[in-house]
C-alpha positions as CSV (number, residue, x, y, z in Angstrom):
1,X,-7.1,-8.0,-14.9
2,X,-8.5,-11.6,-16.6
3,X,-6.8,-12.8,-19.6
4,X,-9.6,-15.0,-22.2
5,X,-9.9,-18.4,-22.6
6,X,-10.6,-18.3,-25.6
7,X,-9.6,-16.5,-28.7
8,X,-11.9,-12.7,-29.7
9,X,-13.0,-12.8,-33.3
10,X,-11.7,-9.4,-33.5
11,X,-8.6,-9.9,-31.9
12,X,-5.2,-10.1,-34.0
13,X,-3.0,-12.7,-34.0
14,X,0.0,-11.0,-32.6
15,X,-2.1,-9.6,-29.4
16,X,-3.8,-13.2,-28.8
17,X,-0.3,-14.7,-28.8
18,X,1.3,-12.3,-26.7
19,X,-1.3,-12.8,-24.0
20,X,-0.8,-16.5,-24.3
21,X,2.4,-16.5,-22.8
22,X,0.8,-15.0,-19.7
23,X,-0.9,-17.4,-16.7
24,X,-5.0,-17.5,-16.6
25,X,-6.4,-15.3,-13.8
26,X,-6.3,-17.6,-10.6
27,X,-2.4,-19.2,-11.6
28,X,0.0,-16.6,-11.7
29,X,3.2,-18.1,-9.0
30,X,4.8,-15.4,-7.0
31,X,7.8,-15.5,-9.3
32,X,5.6,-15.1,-12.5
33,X,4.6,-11.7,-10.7
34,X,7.5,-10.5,-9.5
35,X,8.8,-11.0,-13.3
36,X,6.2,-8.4,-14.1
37,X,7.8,-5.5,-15.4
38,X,5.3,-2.5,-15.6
39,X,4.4,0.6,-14.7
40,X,1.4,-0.2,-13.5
41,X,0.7,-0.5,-9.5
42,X,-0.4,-4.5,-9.6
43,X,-0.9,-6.7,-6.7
44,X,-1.1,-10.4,-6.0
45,X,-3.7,-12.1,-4.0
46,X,-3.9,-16.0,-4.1
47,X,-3.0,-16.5,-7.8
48,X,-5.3,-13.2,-8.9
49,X,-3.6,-10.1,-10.4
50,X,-5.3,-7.1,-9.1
51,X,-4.4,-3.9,-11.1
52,X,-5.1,-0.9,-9.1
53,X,-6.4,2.3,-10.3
54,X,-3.8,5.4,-11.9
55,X,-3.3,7.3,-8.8
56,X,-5.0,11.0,-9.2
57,X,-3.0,14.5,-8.3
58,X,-4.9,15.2,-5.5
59,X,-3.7,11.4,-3.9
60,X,-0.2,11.7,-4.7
61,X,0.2,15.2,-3.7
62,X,-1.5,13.4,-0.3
63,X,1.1,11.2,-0.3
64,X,3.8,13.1,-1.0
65,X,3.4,15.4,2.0
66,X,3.1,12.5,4.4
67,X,6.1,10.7,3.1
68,X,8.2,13.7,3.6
69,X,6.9,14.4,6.8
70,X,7.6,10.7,7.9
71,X,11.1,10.8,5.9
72,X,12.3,13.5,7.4
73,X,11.4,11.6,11.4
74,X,12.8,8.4,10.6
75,X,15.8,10.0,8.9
76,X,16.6,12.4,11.7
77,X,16.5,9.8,14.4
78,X,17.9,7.0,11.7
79,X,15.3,4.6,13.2
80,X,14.9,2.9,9.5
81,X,13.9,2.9,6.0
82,X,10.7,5.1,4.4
83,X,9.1,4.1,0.7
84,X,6.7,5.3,-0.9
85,X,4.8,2.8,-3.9
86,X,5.3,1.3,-6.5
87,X,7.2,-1.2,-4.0
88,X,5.8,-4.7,-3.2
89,X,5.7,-6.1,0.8
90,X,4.8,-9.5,1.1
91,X,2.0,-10.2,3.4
92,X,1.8,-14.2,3.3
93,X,2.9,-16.8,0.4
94,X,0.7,-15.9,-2.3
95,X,0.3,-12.7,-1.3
96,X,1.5,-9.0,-2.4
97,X,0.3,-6.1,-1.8
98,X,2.0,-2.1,-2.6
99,X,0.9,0.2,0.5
100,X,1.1,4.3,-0.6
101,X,4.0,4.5,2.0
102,X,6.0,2.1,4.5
103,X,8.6,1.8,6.8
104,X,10.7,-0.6,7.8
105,X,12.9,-0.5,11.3
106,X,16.6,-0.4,11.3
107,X,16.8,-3.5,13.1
108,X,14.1,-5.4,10.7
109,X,16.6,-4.6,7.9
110,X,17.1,-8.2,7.3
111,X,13.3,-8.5,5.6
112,X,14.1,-5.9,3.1
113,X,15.5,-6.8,-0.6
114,X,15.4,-5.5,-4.3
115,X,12.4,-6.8,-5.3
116,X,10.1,-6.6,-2.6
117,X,9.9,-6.6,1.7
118,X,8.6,-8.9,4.1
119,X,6.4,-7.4,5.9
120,X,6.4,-3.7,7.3
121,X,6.4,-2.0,10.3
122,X,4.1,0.9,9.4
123,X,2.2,1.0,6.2
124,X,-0.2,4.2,4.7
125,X,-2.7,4.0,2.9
126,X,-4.9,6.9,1.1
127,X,-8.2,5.8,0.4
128,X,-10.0,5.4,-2.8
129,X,-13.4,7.0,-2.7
130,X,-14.2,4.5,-5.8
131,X,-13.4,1.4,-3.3
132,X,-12.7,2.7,0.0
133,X,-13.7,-1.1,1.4
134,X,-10.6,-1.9,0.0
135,X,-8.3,-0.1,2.2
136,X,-10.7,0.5,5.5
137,X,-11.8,-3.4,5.2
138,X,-9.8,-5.6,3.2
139,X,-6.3,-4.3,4.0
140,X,-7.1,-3.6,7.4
141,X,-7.1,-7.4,8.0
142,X,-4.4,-8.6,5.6
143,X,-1.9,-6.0,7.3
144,X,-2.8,-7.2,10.7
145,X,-3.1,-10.9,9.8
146,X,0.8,-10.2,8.2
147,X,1.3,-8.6,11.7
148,X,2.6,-4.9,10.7
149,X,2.0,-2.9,13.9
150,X,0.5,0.4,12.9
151,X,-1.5,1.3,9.7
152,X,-2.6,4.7,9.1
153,X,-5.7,5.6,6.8
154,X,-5.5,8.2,5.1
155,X,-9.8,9.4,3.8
156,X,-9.8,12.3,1.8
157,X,-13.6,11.8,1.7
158,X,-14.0,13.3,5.1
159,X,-10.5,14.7,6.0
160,X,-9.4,12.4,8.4
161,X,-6.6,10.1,9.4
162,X,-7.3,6.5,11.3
163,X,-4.2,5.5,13.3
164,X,-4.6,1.8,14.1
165,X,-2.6,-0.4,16.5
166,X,-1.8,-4.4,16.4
167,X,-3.1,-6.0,19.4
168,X,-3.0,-10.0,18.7
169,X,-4.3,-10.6,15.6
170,X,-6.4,-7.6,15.1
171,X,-6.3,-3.8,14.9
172,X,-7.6,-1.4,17.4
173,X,-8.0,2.1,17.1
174,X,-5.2,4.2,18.8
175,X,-7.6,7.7,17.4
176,X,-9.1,9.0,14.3
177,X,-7.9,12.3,13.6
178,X,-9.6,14.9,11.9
179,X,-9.4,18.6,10.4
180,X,-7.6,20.8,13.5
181,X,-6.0,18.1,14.7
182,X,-2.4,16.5,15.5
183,X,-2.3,12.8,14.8
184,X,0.3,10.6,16.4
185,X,1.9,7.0,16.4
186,X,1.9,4.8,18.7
187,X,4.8,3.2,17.2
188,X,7.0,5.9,16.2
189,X,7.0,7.9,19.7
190,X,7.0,11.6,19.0
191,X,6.0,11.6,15.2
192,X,3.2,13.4,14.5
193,X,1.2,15.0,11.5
194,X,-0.6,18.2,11.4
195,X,-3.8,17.2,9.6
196,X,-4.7,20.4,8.5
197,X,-1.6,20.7,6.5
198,X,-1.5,17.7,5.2
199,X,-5.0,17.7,3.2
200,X,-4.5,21.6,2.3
201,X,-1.3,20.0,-0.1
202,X,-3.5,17.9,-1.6
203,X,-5.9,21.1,-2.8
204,X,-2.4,22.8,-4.1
């Protein structure tokens, strides 16, 4: 999302001025994005907006099911809080991002607030076939690096679920899960998701 420098030929006045009042690409503060009030899912890396693309039915049906599924585990053994994006997590100063779905432990409650969470201790992500180096590369390393112990993967390219695990500073793979199979947390002890199910809701 890059705001001009300089002023279109075609542009009107009142556009050009709004954008003005807007930081460059590069210089947006954390509390200039926070302030952001939009319906758009936009995150915040190092002083760059990054406005993600409008989720599709198939991906929010995706994660809809899972959400429920891990909803209705943490709620039954009250073990914390579930969300499901738009909602911003705070990675490192500077830096925001809005996983598909995260939890937070009861007893990290602390690193929760209104406008965005500290961290996670599971986060979900369903992969975007137009950029899926964005969630299987990029985030992989920005969640460990933030130290959030388990992120799922979620590829409806192939069907699959990728439960990883933090060990130091990096992620190893606990299993990839495909079509037939159960997948499990290493986290959350006895949670567990039917993948079968779970990508038949997204072909409702």
């Amino acid at each position: 999302m890059a705001y001009p420098t300089t002023k279109p030929d075609d542009a009107t006045e009142l556009t050009w001025e709004i954008a003005q009042l807007f930081p460059a690409q590069g210089h947006w503060c954390e509390e200039e994005y926070l302030a952001l009030d939009t319906n758009h899912l936009i995150e915040l890396s190092h002083g760059q907006l990054e406005v993600l693309p409008m989720p599709t039915q198939s991906h929010q049906l995706l994660v809809i099911a899972l959400f429920e599924l891990l909803l209705n585990f943490v709620r039954e053994g009250q073990l914390g809080t579930v969300l499901l994006a738009p909602m911003r997590v705070q990675l490192s100063p500077g830096k925001f991002r809005e996983p598909d779905i995260l939890f937070m432990r009861a007893e990290h409650d602390d690193r929760r607030s209104d406008r965005f969470w500290e961290g996670a201790d599971l986060v979900m992500e369903i992969v975007c076939p137009d950029d899926p180096e964005r969630d299987k590369v990029t985030k992989r390393r920005e969640y460990a690096q933030a130290g959030i112990p388990e992120y799922w993967i979620v590829d409806p390219t192939n069907a699959s679920i990728t439960v990883l695990t933090l060990r130091g500073q990096e992620y190893a793979l606990h299993a990839e899960f495909v079509t037939g199979e159960t997948a499990s947390s290493v986290l959350l002890e006895g949670f567990r998701v039917d993948v079968s199910d779970v990508f038949s809701e997204a072909r409702r």
